[in-house]
N, C-alpha and C positions, 0 to 999 in steps of 0.2 A: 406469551412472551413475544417480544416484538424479535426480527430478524434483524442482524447486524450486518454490514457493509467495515472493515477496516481499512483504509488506504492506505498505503508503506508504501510512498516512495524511498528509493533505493538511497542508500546512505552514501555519502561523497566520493568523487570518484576519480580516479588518477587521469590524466591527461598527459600522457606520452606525447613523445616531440614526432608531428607530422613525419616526420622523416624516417621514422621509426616503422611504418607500413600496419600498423596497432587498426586493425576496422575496428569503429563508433561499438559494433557490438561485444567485443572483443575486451573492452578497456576494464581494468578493476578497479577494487576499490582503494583510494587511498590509506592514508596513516588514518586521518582523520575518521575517513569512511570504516574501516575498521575496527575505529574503538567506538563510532555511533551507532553501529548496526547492532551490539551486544546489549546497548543499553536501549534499543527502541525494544528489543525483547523480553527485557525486564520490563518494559511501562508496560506492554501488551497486558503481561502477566498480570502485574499490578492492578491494572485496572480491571481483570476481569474479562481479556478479549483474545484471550484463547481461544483460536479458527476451530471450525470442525473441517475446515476446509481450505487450502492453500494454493490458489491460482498463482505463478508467477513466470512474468517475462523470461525469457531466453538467455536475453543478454546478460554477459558474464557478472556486472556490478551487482543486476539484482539479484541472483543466484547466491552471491556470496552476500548480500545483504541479508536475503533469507536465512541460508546456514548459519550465519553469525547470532540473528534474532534469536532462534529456537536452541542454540547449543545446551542451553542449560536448564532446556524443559523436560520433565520428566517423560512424557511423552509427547513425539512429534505428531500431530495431525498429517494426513496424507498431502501429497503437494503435487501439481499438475504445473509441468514447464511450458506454456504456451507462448509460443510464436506469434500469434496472432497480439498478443500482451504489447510488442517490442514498436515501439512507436506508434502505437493505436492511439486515435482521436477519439474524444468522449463515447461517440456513437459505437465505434467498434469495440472501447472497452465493455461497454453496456450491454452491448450482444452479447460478447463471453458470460461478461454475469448471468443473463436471461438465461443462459443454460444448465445453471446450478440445477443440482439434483433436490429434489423441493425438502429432503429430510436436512441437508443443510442450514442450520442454524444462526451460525456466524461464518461468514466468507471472508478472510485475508485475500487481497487484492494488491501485490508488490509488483510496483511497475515505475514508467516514468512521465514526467512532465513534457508539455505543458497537456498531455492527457487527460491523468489521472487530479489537476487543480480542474479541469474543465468539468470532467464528471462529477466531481465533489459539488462543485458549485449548479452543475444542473440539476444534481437529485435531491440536493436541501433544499427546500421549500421553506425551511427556517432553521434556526439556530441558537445554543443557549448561549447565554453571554454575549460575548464578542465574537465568536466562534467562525460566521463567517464572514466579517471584517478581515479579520485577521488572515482567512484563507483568502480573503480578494487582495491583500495587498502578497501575500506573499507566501507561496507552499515552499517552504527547502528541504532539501537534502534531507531524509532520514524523520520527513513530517508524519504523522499522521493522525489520518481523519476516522470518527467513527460515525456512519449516519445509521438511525433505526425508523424502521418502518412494519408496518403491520402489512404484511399480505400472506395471500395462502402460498406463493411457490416465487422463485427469483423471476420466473419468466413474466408475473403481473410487474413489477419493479419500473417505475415511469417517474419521469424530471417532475421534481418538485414535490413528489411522494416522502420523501425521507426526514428526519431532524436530524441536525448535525449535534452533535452531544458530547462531543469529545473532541482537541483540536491539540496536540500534543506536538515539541521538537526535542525529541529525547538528545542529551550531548553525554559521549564518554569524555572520561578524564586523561588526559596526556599524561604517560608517563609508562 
């Protein structure tokens, strides 16, 4: 079985008035961001991409992006809140990955942009469909990417190793 990579950027997120004293890391999630994080949960599921393992950013959006996705999974996978996640460039997200424990199967990877499009796009080497068109022109709020690759442990994991096979914008409904 090949290893999975998930990518969850954090689902939309409130923007309080400068004035307000609200730090970048600090901010939540919107209306919006709130009814899309339950629904990127469901597509997880749907599709089969239940983590064994749950890296996520610190800051407050993806935290509650997170809790939103899994609310209505039978069982949570364990979830590690790394700092190092919270405005990480390709490279640094990619170190964290390298660390995965090798019995790790599938990795959820919830974080933010323009990181987590930069990593997506260095580890696919290729892509089905339109998969990474679609990711160069544009990741939003509440995307996500699934790439698989064959290796023995996360730490072999290298740009252009992976296929992207999965490219999903899950939307809740208003109301």
């Amino acid at each position: 079985m090949p290893r999975r990579l998930v990518v969850l950027r954090y689902a939309k997120s409130a923007r309080p008035p400068e004035d307000c004293g609200v730090p970048d890391h600090d901010r939540p999630l919107a209306p919006r961001g709130r009814r899309d994080a339950p629904a990127a949960g469901r597509a997880l599921a749907a599709a089969g991409c239940l983590p064994d393992l749950v890296l996520c950013s610190t800051a407050l959006r993806a935290r509650e992006t997170w809790e939103r996705a899994a609310a209505r999974w039978a069982t949570r996978p364990p979830v590690r809140h790394d700092p190092r996640l919270y405005a990480a460039g390709a490279a640094g997200l990619l170190a964290v990955v390298r660390e995965v424990p090798p019995e790790v199967g599938t990795l959820l990877l919830v974080g933010h942009n323009p990181g987590l499009e930069d990593l997506v796009l260095g580890l696919a080497g290729d892509g089905l469909d339109d998969t990474l068109d679609r990711v160069r022109a544009k990741f939003p709020t509440s995307a996500i990417a699934v790439l698989a690759w064959h290796g023995a442990d996360w730490g072999a994991l290298a740009p252009g190793a992976a296929l992207l096979t999965r490219l999903t914008v899950p939307r809740g409904r208003p109301g």
